[in-house]
N, C-alpha and C positions, 0 to 999 in steps of 0.2 A: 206340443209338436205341431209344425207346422200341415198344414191340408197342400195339395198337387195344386189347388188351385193361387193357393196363397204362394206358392213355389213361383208361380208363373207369371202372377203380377210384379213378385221383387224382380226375378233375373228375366225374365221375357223370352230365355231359350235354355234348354236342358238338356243333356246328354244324357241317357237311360242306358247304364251296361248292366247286364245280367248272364250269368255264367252257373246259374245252378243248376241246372238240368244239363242235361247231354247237346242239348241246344242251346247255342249263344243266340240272345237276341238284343239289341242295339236299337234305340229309339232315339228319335228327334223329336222334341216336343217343343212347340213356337206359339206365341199369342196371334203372333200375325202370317201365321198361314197350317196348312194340314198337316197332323201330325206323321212321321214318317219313320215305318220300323224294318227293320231287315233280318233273318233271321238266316242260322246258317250251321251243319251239324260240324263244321272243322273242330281241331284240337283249340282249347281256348287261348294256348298260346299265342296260334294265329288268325285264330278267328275274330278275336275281340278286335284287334288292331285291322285286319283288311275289310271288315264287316263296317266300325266305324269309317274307314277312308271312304268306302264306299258309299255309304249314305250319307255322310257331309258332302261328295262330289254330287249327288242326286238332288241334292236341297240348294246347291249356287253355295254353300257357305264352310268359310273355316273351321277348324280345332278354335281360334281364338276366336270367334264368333260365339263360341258358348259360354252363357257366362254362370253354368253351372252343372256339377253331375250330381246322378242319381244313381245308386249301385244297388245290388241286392246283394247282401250281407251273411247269407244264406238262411235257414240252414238248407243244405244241396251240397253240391261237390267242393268241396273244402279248395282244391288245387284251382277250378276256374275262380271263383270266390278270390281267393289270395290273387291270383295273374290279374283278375279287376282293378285289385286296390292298390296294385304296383304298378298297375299303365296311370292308375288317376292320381298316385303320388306324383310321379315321373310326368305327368304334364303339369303338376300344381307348381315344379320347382321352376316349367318355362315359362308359366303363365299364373300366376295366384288367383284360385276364384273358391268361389263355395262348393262345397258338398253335404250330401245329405243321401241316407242310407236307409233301405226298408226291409222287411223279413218276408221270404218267399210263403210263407206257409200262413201269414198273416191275411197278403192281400188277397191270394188261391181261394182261403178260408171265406176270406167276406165275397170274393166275386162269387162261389160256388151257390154262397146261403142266398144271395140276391135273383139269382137266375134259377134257383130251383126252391122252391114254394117255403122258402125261408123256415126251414127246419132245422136241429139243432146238431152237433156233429161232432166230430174230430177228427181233426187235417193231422197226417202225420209224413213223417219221412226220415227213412233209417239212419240211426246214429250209429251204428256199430256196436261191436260186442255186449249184442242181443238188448242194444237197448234203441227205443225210438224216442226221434222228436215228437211231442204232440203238442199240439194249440187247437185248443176246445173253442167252438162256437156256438153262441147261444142261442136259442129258439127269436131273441128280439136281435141278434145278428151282432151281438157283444163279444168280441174278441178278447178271450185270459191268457194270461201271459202265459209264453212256450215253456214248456218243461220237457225235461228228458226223462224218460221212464223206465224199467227192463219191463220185459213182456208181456209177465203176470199184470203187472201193473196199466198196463192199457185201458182207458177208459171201454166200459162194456157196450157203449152205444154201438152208431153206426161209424166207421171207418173211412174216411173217406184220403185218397193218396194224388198225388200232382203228378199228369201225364210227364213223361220223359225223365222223369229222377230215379236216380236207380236206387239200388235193392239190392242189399247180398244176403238178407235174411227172407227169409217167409215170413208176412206176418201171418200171427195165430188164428186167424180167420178172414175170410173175403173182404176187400174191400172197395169202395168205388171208386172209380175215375174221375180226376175234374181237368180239366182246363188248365193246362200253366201260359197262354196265349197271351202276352204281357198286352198287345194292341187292341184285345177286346179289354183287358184286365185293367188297365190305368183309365178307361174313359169312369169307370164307375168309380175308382178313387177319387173324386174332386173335391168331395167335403170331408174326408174321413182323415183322423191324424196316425195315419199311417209311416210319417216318414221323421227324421229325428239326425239333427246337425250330426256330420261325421270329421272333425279336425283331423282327424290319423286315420283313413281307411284302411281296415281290417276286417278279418272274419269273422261273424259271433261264433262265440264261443259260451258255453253255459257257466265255466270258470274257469280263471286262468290256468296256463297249462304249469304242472308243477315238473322240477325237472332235479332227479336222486344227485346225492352229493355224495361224493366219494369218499370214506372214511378218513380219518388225520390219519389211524393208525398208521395205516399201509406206508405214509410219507414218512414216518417216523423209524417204522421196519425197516427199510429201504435205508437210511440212513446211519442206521444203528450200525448196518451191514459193511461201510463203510470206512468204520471207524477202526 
């Protein structure tokens, strides 16, 4: 998987949409000049869309001036996630360029272990029906892959939760606050392979969604009735 930094040498300008929190935030990321982020608590319907106009109008440069995005994929609010991946379909059909997608809970995890005395953890954030996302971090700052858990199952350490992502559950014990500040969060990404091609931008999902089929019977009933 590619490093932000390798990101940066290929395309030389990136668009950064993120919609997992309750806050949209929107980056401009350039070789050749300061990186630029906007942040904004609208519905993400319209925030994605008037948040990027805005900071493409701040920086002097186009939607086609980028010649690549960056999304966060969740896990976070399933609905801003999904409005992401259909504004960056729907600019790929005006314009083709690359993408590439990262997990909220991954970079959170390693920005948090970096800035606080590099101890070992778990980042988590509510999956619904009592169960949580968790991605465990390791005391050498080794990110394992995200799993979904129910509750009992909660790793026993320390807890740790990403400001402004919501919660409909309580979790079973305290936990701390970190950071979801994507403008402090991507400057410490530069070497870490955090980020991973996205050809169809969509929302993770821990597996696909499976969807009940209707019995033959019933059509056969129906039919019988008929006759």
């Amino acid at each position: 998987m590619p490093s932000l930094s390798q990101l940066l040498t290929n395309h030389r300008s990136l668009l950064v949409l993120d919609a997992a929190s309750v806050q949209v935030q929107i980056g401009l990321l350039r070789v050749d000049a300061p990186s630029l982020w906007r942040t904004t608590t609208e519905e993400a319907g319209t925030g994605i869309f008037t948040s990027s106009a805005v900071l493409l109008q701040e920086a002097g440069a186009r939607l086609d001036d980028v010649e690549a995005f960056v999304f966060c994929e969740g896990p976070g609010s399933m609905l801003g996630v999904r409005t992401i991946a259909m504004a960056i379909r729907t600019w790929q059909v005006l314009k083709p360029r690359a993408c590439y997608s990262y997990q909220s809970l991954a970079v959170a995890g390693h920005f948090e272990w970096a800035q606080n005395s590099r101890r070992s953890f778990s980042i988590i954030a509510d999956a619904r029906r009592d169960t949580w996302h968790q991605q465990q971090i390791g005391a050498d700052g080794h990110v394992l892959p995200l799993k979904r858990v129910p509750v009992a199952k909660l790793d026993s350490g320390e807890l740790v939760m990403p400001e402004h992502f919501r919660a409909w559950a309580t979790p079973p014990r305290p936990v701390v606050t970190c950071s979801y500040d994507l403008a402090k969060i991507f400057p410490a990404l530069c070497g870490g392979d955090f980020f991973r091609t996205a050809d169809a931008p969509e929302a993770f999902q821990h597996e696909a969604p499976e969807y009940k089929k209707s019995p033959a019977q019933i059509h056969s009933l129906l039919t019988a009735d008929k006759k």
